[in-house]
C-alpha positions in Angstrom: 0.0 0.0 0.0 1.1 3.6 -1.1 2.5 5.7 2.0 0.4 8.6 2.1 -2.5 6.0 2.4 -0.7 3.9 5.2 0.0 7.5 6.9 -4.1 8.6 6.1 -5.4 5.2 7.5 -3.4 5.4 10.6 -3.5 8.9 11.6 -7.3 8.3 11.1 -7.8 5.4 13.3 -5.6 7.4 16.2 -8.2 10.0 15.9 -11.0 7.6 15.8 -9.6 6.4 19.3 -8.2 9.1 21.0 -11.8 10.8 20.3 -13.5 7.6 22.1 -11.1 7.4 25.1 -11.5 11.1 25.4 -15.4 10.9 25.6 -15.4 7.5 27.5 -13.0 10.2 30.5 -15.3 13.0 30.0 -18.1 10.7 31.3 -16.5 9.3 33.8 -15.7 12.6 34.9 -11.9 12.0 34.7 -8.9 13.7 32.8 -8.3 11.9 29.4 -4.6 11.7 30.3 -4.3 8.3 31.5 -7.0 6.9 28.7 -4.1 8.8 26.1 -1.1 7.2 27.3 -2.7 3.5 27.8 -3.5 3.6 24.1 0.2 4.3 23.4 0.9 1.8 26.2 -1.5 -0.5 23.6 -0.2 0.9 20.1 3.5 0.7 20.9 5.6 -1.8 19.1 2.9 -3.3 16.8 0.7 -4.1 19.9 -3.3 -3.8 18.4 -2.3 -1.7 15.5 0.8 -0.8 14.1 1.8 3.6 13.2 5.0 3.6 11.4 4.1 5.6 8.6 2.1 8.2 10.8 5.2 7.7 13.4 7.2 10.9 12.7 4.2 12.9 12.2 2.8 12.1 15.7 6.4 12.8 16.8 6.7 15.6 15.8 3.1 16.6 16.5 4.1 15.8 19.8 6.7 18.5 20.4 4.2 21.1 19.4 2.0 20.1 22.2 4.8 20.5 24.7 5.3 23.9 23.7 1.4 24.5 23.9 0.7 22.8 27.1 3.8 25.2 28.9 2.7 28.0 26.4 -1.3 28.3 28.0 0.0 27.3 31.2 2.2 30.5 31.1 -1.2 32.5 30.1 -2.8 31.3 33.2 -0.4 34.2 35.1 0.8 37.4 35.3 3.7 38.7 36.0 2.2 40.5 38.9 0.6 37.3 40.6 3.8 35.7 40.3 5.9 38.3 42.4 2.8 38.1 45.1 2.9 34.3 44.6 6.6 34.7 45.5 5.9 37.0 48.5 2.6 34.9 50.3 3.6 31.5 50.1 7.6 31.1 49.6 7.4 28.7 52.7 4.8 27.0 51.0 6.9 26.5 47.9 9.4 25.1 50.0 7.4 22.4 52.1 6.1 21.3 48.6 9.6 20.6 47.8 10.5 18.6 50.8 7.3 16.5 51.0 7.3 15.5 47.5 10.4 16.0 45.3 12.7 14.2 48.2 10.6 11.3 48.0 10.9 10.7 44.5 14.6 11.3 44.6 15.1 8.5 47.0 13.0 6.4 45.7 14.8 6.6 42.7 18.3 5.7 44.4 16.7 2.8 45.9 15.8 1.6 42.6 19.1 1.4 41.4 18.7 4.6 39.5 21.5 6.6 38.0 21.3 10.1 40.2 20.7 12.0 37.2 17.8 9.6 36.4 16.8 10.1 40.1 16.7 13.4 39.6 14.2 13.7 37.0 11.7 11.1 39.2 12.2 13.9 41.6 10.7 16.5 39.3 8.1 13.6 38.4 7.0 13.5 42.1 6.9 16.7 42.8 5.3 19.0 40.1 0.8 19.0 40.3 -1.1 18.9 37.2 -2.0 22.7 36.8 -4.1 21.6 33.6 -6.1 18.8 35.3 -6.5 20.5 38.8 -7.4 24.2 37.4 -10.1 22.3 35.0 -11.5 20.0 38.2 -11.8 22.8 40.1 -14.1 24.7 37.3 -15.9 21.5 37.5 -16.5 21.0 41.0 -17.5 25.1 41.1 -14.6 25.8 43.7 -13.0 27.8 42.0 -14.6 31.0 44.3 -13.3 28.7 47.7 -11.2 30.4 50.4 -8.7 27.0 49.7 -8.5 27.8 46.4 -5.7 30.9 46.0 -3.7 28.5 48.1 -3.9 25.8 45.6 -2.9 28.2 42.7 -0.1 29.6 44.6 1.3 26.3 44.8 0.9 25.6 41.5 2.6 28.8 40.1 5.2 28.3 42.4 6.3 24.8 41.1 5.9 26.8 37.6 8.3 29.4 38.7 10.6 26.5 40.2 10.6 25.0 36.7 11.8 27.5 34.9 14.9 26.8 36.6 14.9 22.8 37.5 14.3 21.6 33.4 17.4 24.0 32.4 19.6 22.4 35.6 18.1 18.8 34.6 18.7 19.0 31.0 22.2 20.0 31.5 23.3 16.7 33.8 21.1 14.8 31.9 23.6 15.8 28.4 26.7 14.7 30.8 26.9 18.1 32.2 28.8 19.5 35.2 27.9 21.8 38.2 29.4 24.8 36.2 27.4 24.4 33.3 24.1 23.5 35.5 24.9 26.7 37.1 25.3 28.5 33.8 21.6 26.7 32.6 19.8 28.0 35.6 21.3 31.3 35.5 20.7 32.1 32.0 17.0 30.7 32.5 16.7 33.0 35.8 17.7 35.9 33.7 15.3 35.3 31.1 12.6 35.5 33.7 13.6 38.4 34.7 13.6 39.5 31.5 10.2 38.3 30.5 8.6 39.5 33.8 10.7 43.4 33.4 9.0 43.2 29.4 5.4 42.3 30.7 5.1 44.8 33.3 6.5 47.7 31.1 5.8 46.7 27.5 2.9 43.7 28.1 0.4 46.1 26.5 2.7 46.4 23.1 2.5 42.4 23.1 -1.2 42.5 23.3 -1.5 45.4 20.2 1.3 43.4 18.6 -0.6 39.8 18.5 -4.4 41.4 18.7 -6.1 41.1 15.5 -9.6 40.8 14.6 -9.5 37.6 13.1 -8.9 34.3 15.3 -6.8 32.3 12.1 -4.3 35.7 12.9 -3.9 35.2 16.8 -3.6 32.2 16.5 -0.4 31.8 13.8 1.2 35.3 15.3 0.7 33.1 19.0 2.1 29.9 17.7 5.1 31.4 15.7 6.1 33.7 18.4 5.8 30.7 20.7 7.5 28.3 18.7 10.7 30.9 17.6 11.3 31.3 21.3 11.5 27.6 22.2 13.5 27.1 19.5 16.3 29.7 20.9 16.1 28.6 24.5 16.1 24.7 23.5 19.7 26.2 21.5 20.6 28.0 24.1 20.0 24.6 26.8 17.2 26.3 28.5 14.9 24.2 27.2 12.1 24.3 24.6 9.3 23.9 27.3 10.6 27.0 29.4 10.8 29.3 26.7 7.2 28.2 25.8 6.0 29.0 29.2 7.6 32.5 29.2 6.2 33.6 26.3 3.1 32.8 28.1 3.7 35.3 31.4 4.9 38.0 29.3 1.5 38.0 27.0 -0.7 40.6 29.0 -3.9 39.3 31.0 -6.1 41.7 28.7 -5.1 39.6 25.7 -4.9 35.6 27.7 -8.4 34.8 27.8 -9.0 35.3 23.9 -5.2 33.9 23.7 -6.3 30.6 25.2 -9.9 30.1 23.5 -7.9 30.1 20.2 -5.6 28.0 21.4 -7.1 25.5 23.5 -8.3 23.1 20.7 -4.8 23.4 19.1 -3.2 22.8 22.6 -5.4 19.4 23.3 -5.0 18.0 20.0 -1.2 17.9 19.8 -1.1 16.7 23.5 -3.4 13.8 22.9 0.3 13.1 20.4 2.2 14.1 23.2 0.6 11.7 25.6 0.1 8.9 23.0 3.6 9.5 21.9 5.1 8.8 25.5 2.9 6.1 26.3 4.5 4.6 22.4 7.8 4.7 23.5 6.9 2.8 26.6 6.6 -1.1 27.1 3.8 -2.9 29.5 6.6 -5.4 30.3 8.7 -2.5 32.3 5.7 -1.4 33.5 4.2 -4.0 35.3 7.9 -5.0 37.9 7.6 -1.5 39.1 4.2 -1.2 40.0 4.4 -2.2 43.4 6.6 0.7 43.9 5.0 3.2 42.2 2.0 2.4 43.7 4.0 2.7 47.3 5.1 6.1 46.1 1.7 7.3 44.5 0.3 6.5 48.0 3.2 7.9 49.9 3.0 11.2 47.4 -0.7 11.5 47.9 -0.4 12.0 51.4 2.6 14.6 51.3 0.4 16.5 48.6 -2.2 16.6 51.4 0.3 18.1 53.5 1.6 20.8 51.5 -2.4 22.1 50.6 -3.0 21.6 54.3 0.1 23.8 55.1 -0.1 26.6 52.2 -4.6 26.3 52.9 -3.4 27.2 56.4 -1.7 30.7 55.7 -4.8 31.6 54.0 -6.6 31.0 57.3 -8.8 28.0 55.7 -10.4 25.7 58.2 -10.2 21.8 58.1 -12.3 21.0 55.5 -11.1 23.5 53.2 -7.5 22.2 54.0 -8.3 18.8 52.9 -9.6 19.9 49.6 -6.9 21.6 48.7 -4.5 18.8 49.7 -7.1 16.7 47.6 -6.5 18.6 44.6 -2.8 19.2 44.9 -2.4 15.1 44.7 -3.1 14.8 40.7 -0.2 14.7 38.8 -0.1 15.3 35.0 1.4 16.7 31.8 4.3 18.1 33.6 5.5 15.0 35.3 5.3 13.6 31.4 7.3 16.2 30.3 10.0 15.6 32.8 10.1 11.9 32.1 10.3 12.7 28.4 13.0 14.3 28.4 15.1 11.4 30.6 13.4 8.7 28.3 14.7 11.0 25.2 18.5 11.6 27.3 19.2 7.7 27.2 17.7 7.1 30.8 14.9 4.8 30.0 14.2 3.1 33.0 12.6 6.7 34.5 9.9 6.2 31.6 7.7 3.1 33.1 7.9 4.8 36.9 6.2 7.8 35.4 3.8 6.3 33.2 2.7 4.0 35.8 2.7 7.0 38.4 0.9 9.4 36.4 -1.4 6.7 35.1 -2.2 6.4 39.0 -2.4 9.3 40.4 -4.4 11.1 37.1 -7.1 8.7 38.2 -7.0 8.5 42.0 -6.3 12.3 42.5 -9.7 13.5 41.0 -11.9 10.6 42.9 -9.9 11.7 46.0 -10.9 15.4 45.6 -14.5 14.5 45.3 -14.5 12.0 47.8 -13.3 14.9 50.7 -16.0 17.1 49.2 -18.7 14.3 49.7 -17.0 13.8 53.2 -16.9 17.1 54.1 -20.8 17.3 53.8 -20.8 20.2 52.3 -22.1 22.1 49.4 -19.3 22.9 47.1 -20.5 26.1 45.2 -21.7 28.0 48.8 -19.3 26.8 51.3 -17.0 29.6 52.2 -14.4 27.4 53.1 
């Protein structure tokens, strides 16, 4: 058969599915993460249905969505709420760190892991899904809760906090030393100054400079800007996903919400590749001899996730129940900890690959029945209750 028509057919089916296991998580009120990276789990190496000829476009389909999923997550802040961020809940920040990224470290060691390989399931463990959680909590109508500022703060502050960890990873993941670790997260702290400097004195020349009247023009000015910058910082060994997610802070607030309706349909289609993609280049026999660990560390992860929303709901002056929630929330684990993994699977350190599949696979599940289970216990109703 012709290749274009091996590419078609494939490509076609992928749809066909990804569109199923997308509706089949919608209804069962779950993020379609997981359902995307088992059918790469089930695609991979001829399993079900082979995709060689659509291979390199889903490949490459998948580094656009990278660059889209840091790119709207950027949108989601300004420059001013990250400075007050910064300010409210740098202890917070720092908690999060101990309870979750330690763990995963360890873990890793005890696993026989290299420590650069450890190092990544560190950034695995430790970094919330911003997408799921920020779309559960529209869902559950908490999004007006006392708990909730805390739960953003701690999600923009893992943001901030990767800005400079993927430059530092990416660097000892090449062979790098301290030096040039140093040099990666210097270089990536001075381009957030830079970006956050540009968006409080120019941000309103960004908006003019993308705003047009027609969507099909936002959305290719958005996409090439976007795309040109991760490019340089991916030369440069910042990495293409931080460049992606400053050009998201510096776009003004005025302009983000049009920004991401545009983008949002571009964003989920070429993350369903990025998903499907990972889940491809892993194999269900690696898988299935670490999943008594993971599922130790999903469990052990879960509870320190409690802990930090308990901690950082605390210095909001949130009462029990409300603390829960936002520990509840702060458990689910996502595209980030894919994007970490990635870029260990892609740096020669494969065995970090099945860990995060299997943990996100987990915890993408778990964490948003856990969130609605401590709003059923708490007995409350979720759109009035103040707390």
């Amino acid at each position: 058969m012709p290749h274009l028509s091996l590419l078609l057919i494939e490509l076609g089916v992928l749809f066909a599915v990804l569109s199923g296991l997308g509706l089949l998580a919608h209804r069962l009120g779950l993020s379609p993460i997981p359902f995307y990276l088992l059918s790469g789990l089930l695609f991979g190496d001829g399993r079900l249905l082979p995709v060689d000829a659509a291979g390199p476009f889903v490949e490459a389909g998948a580094e656009i969505g990278v660059i889209l999923l840091l790119l709207l997550l950027g949108l989601e802040f300004s420059a001013t709420e990250l400075i007050q961020s910064l300010q409210r809940h740098r202890s917070s920040g720092l908690v999060d760190f101990l309870l979750n990224a330690v763990p995963g470290f360890l873990l890793g060691l005890v696993l026989g892991l290299s420590w650069q390989a450890a190092l990544a399931l560190a950034g695995v463990t430790w970094v919330s899904s911003s997408g799921i959680i920020a779309r559960l909590l529209d869902d559950l109508g908490r999004l007006g809760n006392r708990e909730t500022p805390a739960v953003l703060s701690v999600l923009v502050l893992e943001d901030i906090a990767m800005a400079l960890y993927l430059p530092m990873l990416v660097v000892f993941l090449a062979g790098g030393g301290a030096w040039q670790a140093a040099g990666g997260v210097a270089l990536a702290l001075g381009a957030v100054a830079l970006v956050l400097a540009a968006a409080h004195k120019a941000g309103h020349r960004v908006g003019r400079l993308l705003s047009h009247p027609q969507d099909e023009q936002v959305m290719l000015r958005l996409l090439g800007i976007a795309l040109v910058v991760a490019g340089i910082a991916e030369g440069l060994g910042a990495g293409a996903a931080v460049g992606s997610f400053l050009v998201g802070i510096a776009i003004p607030q005025s302009f983000a919400d049009r920004a991401r309706q545009i983008l949002s349909p571009l964003r989920d289609l070429f993350a369903a590749f990025f998903f499907l993609t990972f889940g491809l280049s892993i194999s269900l026999g690696d898988v299935l001899p670490v999943l008594p660990a993971v599922l130790l560390l999903a469990v052990a992860t879960a509870a320190t996730k409690i802990g930090t929303g308990w901690y950082a709901a605390g210095k909001e002056e949130v009462q029990l129940r409300g603390r829960l929630r936002a520990g509840g929330a702060l458990t689910i684990r996502g595209e980030f900890s894919i994007v970490i993994a990635g870029l260990a699977v892609s740096a020669g350190y494969t065995a970090v690959g099945p860990i995060a599949a299997a943990y996100v696979l987990i915890l993408a599940v778990a964490g948003p029945v856990l969130t609605r289970f401590i709003d059923v216990w708490a007995g409350k109703d979720r759109r009035k209750s103040p707390h």
